[in-house]
N, C-alpha and C positions, 0 to 999 in steps of 0.2 A: 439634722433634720428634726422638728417639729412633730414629737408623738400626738397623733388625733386620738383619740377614745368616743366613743358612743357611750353617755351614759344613758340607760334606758328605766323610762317610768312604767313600775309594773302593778301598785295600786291605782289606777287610774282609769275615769268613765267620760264617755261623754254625753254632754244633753245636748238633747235639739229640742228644740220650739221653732214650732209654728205658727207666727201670729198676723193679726191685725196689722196692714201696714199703718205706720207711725207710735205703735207700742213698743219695737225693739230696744230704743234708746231707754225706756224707764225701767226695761226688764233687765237689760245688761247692768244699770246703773245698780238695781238690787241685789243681781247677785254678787257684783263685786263689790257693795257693803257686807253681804253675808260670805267673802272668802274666795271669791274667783279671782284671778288674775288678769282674765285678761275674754274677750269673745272675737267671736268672727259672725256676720249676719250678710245678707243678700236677699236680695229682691228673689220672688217666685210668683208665679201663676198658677191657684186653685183651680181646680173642675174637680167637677162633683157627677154623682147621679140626680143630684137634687137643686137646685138653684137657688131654694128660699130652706129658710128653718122654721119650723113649729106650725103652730095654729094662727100663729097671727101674721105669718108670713114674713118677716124678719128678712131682709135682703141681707147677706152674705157677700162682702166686697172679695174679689176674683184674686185683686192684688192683695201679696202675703210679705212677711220679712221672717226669713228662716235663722235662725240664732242658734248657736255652735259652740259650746264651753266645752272646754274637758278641766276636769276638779278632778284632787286626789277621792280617793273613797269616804275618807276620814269626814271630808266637806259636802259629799256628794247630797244629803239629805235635805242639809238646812239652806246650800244654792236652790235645790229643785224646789222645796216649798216658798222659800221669796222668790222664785221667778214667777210657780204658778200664781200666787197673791199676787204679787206687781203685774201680771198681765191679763188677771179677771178672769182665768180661765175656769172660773166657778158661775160661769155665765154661760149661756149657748153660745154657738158660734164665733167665740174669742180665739180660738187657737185649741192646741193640738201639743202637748211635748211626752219625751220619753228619754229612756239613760241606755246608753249602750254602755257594757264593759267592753273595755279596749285589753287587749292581749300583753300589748307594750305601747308605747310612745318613746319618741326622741325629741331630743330641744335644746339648745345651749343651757346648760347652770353654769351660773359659777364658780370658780374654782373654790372656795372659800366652804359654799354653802356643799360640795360635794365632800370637801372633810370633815363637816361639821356630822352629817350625815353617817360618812361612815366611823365617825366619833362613837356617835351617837347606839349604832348597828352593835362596836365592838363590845364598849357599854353595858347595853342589853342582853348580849350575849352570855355575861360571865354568870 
């Protein structure tokens, strides 16, 4: 029989963003030049207390795209500054993100990159 093993990620956060529907693709696109692997994103629906922004009244589209990375820690910094860049969120009403640490995570690695790894661990160890 076929030993399974859970290998478990224990530096690891996630971002979420909140954006403007049809930014998701240029924000995803940036963080995985700055180090992501990989996202997940999905349509949402905004409400608010408030329906416009500012003084000038600034309409606020209702439709959102929620985007979902998790990065080691190592990367966590310079993903979250090119997503906020690539998606203007230095702008009113562009979006919304933040980093969860995550406790652990699971996920296929490959065999390869898991001894390379724990090469790596014994290594450092000495």
């Amino acid at each position: 029989m076929n030993k399974r093993e859970i290998v478990v990620l224990t530096d690891v956060a996630l971002i979420t963003a909140v954006v403007q529907r049809g930014l998701a693709d240029t924000i995803v696109r940036a963080a995985q030049e700055a180090g992501a692997q990989g996202a997940n994103t999905h349509y949402a629906r905004g409400r608010g207390v408030r329906e416009r922004l500012g003084i000038l009244g600034l309409a606020i589209e209702a439709e959102k795209e929620v985007i979902n990375i998790v990065v080691s820690t190592d990367q966590l910094d310079q993903v979250f500054e090119k997503m906020y860049l690539a998606g203007q969120m230095d702008t009113p009403g562009m979006g919304f993100m933040w980093v969860t640490p995550l406790e652990k995570a699971a996920t296929f690695i490959p065999p390869e990159i898991v001894e390379r790894l724990n090469q790596n661990k014994s290594w450092h160890g000495l």
